[in-house]
TORKOL-960812 format. One record per residue: x, y, z of N, C-alpha, C in turn; residue in three letters. Coordinates in steps of 0.1 Angstrom, whole numbers, padded with zeros to 4 digits, always signed. Layout:
REM residues N
XYZXYZXYZala/...
REM end
This chain:
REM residues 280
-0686+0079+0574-0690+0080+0560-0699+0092+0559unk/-0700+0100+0547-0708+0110+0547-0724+0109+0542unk/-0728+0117+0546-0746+0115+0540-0745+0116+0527unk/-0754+0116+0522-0757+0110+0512-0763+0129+0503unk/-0770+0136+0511-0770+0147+0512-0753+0157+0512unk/-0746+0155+0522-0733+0163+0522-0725+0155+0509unk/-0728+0148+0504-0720+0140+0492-0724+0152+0476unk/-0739+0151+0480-0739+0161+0470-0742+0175+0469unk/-0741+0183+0480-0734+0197+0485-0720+0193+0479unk/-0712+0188+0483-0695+0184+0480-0697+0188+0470unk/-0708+0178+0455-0705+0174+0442-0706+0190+0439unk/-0717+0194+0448-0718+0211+0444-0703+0220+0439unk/-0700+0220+0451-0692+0225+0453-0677+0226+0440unk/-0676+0211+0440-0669+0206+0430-0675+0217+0413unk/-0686+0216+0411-0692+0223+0396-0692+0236+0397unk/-0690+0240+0406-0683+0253+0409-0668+0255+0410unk/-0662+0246+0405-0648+0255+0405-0644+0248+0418unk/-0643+0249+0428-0639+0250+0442-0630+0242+0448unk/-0633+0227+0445-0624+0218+0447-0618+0206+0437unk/-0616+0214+0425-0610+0204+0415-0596+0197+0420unk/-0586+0202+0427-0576+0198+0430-0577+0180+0432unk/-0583+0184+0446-0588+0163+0454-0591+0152+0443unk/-0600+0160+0431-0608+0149+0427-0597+0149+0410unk/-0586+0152+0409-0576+0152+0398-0570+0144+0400unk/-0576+0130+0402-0568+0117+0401-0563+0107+0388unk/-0552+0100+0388-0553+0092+0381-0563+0080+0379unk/-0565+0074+0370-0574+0062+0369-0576+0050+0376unk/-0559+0044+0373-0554+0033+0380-0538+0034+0380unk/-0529+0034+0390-0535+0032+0399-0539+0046+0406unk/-0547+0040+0418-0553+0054+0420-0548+0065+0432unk/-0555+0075+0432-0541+0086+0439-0544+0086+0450unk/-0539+0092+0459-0540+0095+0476-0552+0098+0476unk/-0559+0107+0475-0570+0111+0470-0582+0098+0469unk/-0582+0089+0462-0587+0076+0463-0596+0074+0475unk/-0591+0072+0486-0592+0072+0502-0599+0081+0510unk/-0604+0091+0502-0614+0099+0507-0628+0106+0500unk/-0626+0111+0491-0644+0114+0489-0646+0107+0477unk/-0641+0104+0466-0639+0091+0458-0643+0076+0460unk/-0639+0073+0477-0644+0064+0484-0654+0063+0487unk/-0658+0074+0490-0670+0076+0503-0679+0080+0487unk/-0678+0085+0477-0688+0087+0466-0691+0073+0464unk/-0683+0065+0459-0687+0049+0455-0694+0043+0460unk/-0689+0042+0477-0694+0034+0488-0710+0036+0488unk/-0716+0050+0490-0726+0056+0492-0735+0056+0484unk/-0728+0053+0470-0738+0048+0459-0740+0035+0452unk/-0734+0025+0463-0732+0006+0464-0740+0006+0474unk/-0742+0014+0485-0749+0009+0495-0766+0011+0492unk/-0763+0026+0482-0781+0030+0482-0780+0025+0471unk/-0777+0015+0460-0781+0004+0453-0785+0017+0443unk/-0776+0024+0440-0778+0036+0429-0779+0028+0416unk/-0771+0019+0413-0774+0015+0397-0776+0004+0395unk/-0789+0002+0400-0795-0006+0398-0803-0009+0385unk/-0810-0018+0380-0815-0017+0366-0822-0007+0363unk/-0823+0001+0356-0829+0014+0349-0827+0028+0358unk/-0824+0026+0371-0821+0038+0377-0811+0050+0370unk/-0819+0062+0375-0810+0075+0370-0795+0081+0380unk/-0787+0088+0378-0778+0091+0386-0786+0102+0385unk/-0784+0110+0400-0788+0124+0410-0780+0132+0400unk/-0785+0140+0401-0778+0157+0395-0764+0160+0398unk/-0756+0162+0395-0741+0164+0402-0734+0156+0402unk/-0739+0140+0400-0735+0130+0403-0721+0127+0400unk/-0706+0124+0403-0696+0125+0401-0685+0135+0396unk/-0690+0143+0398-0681+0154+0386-0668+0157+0391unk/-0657+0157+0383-0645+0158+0383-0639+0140+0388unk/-0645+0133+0388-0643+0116+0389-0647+0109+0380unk/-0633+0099+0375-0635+0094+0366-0642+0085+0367unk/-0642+0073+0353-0658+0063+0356-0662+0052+0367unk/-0652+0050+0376-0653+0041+0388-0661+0047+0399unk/-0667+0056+0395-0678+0059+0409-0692+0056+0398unk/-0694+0052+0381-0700+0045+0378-0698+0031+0377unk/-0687+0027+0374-0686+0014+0376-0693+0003+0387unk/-0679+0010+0394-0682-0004+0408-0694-0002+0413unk/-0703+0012+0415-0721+0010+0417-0728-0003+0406unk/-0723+0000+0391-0728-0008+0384-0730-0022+0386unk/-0718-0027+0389-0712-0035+0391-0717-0045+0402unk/-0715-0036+0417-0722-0045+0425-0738-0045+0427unk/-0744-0030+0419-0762-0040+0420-0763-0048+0405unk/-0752-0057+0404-0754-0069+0395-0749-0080+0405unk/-0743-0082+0410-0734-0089+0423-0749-0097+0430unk/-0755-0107+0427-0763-0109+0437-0761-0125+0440unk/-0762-0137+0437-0754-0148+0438-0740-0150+0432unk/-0730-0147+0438-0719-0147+0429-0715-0160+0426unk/-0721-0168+0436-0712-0182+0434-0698-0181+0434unk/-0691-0191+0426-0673-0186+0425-0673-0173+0415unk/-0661-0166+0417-0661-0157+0410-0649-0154+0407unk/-0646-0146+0391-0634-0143+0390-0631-0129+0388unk/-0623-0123+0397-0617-0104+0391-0612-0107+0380unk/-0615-0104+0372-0607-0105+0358-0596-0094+0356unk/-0589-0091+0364-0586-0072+0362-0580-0071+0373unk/-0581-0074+0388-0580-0071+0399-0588-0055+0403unk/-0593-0051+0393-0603-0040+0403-0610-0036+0415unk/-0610-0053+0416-0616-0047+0432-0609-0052+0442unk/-0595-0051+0439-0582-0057+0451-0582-0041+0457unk/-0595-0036+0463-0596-0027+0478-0602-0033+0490unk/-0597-0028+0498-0601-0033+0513-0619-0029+0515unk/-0620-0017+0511-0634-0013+0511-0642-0018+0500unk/-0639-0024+0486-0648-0031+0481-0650-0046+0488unk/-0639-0052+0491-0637-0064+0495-0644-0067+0504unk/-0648-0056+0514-0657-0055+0523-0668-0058+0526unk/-0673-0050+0512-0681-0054+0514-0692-0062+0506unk/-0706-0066+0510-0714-0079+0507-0715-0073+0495unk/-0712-0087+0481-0717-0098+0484-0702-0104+0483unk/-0690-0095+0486-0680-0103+0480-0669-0104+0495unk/-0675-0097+0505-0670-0103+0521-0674-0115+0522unk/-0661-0123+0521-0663-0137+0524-0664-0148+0513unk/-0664-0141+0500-0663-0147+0490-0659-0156+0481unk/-0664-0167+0473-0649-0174+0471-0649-0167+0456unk/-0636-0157+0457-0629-0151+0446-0623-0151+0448unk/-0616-0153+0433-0603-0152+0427-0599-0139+0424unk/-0586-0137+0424-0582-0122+0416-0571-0124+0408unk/-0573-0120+0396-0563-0124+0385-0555-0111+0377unk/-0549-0110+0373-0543-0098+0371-0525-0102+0360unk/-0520-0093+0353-0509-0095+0348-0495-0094+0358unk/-0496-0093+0367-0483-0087+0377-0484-0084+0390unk/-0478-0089+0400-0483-0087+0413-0485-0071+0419unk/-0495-0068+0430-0494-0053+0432-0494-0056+0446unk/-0491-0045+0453-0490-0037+0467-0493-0044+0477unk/-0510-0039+0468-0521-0045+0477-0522-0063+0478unk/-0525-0069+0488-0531-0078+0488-0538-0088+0497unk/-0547-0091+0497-0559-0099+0510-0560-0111+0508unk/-0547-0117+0509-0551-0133+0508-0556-0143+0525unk/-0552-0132+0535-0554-0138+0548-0570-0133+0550unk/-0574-0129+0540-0591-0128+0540-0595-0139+0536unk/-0588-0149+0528-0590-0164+0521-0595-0157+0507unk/-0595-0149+0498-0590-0141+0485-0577-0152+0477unk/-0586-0150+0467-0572-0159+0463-0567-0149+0448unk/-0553-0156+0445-0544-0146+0440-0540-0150+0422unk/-0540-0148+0411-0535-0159+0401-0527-0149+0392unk/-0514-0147+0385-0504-0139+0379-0506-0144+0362unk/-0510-0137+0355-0514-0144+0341-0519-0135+0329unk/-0517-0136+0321-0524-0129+0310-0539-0138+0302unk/-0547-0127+0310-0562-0132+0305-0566-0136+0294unk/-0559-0136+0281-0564-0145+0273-0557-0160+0270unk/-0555-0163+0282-0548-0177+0281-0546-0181+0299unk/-0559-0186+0304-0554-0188+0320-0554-0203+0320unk/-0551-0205+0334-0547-0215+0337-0563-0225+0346unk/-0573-0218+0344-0582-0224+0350-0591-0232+0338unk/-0598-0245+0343-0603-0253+0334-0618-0252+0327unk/-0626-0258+0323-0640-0251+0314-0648-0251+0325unk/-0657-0242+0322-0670-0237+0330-0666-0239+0346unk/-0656-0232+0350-0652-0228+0365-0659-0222+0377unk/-0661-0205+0365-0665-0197+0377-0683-0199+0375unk/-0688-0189+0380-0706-0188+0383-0703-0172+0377unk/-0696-0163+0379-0694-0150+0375-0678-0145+0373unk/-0680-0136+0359-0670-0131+0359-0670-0117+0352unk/-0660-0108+0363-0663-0095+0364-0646-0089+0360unk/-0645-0078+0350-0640-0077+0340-0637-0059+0336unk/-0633-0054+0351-0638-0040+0350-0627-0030+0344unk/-0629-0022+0332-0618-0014+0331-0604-0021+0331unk/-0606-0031+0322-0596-0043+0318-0592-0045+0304unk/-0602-0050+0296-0596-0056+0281-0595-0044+0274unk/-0597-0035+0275-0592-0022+0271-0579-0018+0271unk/-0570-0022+0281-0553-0026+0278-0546-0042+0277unk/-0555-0049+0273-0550-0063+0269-0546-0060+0252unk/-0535-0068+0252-0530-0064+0237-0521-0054+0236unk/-0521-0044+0245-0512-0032+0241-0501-0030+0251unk/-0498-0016+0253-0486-0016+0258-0486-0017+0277unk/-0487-0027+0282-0487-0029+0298-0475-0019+0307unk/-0463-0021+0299-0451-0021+0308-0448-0009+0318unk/-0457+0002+0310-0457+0013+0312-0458+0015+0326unk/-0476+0011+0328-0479+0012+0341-0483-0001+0348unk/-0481-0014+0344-0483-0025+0354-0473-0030+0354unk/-0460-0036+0348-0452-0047+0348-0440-0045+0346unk/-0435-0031+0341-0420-0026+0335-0416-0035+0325unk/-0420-0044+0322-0413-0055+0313-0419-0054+0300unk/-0405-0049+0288-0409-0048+0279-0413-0060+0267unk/-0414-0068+0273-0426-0081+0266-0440-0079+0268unk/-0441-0072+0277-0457-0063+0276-0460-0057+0272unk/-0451-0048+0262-0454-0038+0252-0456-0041+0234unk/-0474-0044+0238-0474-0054+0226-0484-0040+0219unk/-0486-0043+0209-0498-0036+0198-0506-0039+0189unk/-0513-0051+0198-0524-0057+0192-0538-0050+0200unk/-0546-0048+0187-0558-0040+0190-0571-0052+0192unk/-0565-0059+0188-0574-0071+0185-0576-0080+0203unk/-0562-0078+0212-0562-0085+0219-0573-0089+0232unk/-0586-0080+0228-0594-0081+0236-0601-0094+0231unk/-0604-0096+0220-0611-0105+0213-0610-0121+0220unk/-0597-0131+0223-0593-0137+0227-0598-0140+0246unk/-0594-0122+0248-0601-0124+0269-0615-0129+0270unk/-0620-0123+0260-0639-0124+0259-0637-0139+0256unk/-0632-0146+0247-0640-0157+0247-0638-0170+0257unk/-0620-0160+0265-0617-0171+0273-0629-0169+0288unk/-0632-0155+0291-0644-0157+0298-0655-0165+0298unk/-0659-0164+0288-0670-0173+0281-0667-0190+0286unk/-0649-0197+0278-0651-0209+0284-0650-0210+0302unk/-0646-0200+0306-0644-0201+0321-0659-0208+0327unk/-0668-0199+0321-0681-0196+0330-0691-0207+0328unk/-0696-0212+0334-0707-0219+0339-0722-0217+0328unk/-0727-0231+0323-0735-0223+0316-0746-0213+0325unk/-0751-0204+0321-0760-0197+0328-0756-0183+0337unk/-0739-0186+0338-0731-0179+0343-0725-0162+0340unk/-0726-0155+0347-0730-0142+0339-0715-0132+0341unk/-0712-0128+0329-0699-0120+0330-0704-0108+0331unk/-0696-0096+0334-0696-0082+0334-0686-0074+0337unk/-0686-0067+0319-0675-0059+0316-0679-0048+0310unk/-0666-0040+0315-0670-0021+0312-0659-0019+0306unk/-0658-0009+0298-0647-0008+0286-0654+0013+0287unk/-0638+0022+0286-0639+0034+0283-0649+0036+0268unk/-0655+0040+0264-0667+0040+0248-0664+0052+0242unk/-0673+0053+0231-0671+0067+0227-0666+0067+0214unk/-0659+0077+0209-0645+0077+0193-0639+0066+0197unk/-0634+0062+0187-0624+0047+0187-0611+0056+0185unk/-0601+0047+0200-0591+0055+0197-0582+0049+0202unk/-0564+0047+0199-0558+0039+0208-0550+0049+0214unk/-0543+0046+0224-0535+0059+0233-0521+0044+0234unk/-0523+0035+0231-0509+0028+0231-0511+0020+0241unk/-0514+0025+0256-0519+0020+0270-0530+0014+0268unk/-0539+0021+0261-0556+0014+0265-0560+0019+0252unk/-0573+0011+0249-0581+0023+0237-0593+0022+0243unk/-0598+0030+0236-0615+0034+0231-0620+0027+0222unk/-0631+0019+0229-0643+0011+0224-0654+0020+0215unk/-0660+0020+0207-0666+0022+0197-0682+0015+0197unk/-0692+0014+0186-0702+0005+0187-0698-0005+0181unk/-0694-0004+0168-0688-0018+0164-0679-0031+0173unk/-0671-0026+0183-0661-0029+0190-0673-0036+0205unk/-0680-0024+0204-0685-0035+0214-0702-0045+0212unk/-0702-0042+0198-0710-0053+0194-0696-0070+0194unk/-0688-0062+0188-0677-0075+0188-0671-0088+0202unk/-0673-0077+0209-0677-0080+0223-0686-0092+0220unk/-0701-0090+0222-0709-0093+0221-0704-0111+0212unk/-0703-0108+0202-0700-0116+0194-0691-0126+0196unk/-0680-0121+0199-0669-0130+0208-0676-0137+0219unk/-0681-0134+0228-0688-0141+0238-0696-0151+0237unk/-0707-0147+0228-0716-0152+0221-0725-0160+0235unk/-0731-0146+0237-0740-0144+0245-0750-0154+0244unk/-0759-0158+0254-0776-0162+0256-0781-0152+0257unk/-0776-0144+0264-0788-0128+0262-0780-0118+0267unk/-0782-0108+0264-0770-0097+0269-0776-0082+0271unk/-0772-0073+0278-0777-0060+0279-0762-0050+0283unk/-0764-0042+0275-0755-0029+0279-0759-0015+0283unk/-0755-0008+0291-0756+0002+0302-0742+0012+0294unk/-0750+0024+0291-0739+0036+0288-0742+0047+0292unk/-0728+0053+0300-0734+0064+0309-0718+0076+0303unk/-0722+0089+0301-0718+0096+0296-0714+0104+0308unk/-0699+0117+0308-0693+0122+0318-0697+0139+0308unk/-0700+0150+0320-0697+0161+0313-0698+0170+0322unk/-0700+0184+0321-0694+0190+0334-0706+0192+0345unk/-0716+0184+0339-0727+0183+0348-0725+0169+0359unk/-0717+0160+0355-0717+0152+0360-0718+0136+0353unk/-0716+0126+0356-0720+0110+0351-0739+0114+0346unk/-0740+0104+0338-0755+0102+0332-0760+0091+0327unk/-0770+0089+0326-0773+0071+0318-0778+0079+0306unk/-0771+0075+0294-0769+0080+0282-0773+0067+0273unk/-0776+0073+0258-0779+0061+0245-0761+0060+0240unk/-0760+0050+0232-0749+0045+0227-0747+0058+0216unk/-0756+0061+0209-0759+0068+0199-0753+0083+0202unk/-0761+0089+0215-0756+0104+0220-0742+0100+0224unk/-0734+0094+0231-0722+0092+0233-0709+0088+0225unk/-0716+0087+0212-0707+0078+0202-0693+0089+0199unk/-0693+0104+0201-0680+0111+0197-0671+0109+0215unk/-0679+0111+0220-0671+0109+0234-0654+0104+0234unk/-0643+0119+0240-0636+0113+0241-0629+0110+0254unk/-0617+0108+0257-0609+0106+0270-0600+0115+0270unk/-0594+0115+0285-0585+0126+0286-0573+0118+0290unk/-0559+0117+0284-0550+0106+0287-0543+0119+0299unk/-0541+0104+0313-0536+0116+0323-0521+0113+0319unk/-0515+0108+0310-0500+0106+0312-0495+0114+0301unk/-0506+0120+0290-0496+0126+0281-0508+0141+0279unk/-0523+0140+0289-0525+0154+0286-0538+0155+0276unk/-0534+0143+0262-0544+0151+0255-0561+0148+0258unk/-0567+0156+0252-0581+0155+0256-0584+0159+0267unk/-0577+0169+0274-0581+0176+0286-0591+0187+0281unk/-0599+0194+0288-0607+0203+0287-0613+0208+0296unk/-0622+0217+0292-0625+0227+0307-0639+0218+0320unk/-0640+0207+0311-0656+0202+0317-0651+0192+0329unk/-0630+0194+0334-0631+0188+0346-0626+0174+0345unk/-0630+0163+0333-0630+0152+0333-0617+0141+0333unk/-0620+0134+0351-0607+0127+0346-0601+0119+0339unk/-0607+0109+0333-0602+0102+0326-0609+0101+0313unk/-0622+0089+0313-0628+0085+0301-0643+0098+0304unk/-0647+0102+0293-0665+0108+0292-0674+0094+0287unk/-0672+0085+0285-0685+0075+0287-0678+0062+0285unk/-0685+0053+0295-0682+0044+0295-0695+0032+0293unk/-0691+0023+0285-0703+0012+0284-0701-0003+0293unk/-0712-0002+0297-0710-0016+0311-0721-0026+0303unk/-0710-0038+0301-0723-0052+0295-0725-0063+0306unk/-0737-0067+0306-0738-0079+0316-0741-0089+0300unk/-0735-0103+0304-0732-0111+0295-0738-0123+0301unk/-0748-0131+0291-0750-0144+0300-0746-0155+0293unk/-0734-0164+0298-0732-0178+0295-0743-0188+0287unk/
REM end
């Protein structure tokens, strides 16, 4: 794995022009490319517990990568008793997240609309094929439930890129509303969800949309939190940032399947994304 230091020489390198090619990945699923400095960016900023409560990202920090080298950092310095847990999403069906602590060894579930490639059930990982606003598990189950870069294509058109099946090609904007609250019954009281959604202009692309403030107060509301906090971190050709809701609010995305929203600042997919921790 690389230092921590040569990570961001790389990022250098990258804001210069030099190696945009590598880091011109798709979102999900993700490209050959994935498997090496994408990896090693994430890993390196899970281990040094980068986003942790109020922490800043380093100068350079991600650029030309989309929001999963903010996420999964986000994500696992929230990870601290997981108890049972549920992927709400399969996001982290990687060998190298799986890996590692707190979720090597873990009793998680991974739930998802359609079976994929990958899969770690001889890790004792467990597997469930379903559409998240209606599962098959009973009240207050898990202890946590994690939700990453998910209900942002619930409701809309799946077939495209997860399922081929054109009964997935639905166009309901609303359909996030229904995931949130079935989280909510899943979880335990006291039990804490966390979910990240692309932010920014409200916008649908058919595949996924853009969350807004309204949209993700609705969130909020749907859940109907004991206490809640959100995290928004903005993309630009400087790199990832921990940003206000407010400076981010025009933020848009750049759709890799049809192009638009591309621009010169590098960015692969979404320019800001909002992460909520939710408490039961």
């Amino acid at each position: 794995m690389m230092s921590a230091s040569d990570l961001i020489h790389q990022l250098k390198w990258v804001a210069d022009g030099l190696a945009v090619p590598l880091f011109r990945l798709r979102p999900r699923p993700f490209g050959p490319g994935y498997q090496t400095v994408k990896r090693d960016t994430i890993t390196a900023a899970i281990d040094a517990g980068l986003l942790q409560a109020g922490k800043e990202l380093p100068p350079g920090y991600g650029v030309a990568m989309d929001e999963r080298v903010v996420e999964y950092p986000w994500v696992y310095a929230r990870l601290n008793n997981v108890g049972k847990m549920l992927d709400a999403g399969s996001t982290f069906n990687h060998d190298f997240l799986l890996q590692r602590p707190p979720l090597r060894g873990a009793d998680l579930t991974i739930m998802t609309l359609a079976p994929e490639k990958r899969c770690y059930w001889h890790d004792g990982y467990s597997y469930v094929f379903g559409d998240l606003r209606n599962t098959m598990f009973g009240d207050q189950v898990f202890d946590t439930v994690a939700s990453i870069s998910t209900i942002e294509h619930i409701g809309l058109d799946n077939q495209m890129l997860y399922t081929g099946d054109p009964r997935d090609a639905e166009t309901d904007r609303d359909g996030f509303v229904p995931a949130v609250r079935e989280f909510k019954r899943i979880l335990k009281p006291g039990g804490t969800c966390l979910i990240s959604v692309p932010f920014g202009k409200r916008d649908n692309l058919g595949w996924y949309q853009v969350f807004d403030l309204a949209m993700i107060e609705r969130i909020v509301e749907a859940f109907g939190a004991t206490s809640h906090h959100v995290d928004y971190f903005g993309y630009s050709r400087q790199g990832w940032s921990r940003q206000s809701a407010e400076a981010l609010a025009g933020a848009t995305v750049f759709d890799v399947h049809t192009g638009k929203g591309q621009g010169n600042d590098l960015a692969a997919s979404s320019r800001a994304v909002a992460c909520l921790q939710l408490t039961a």
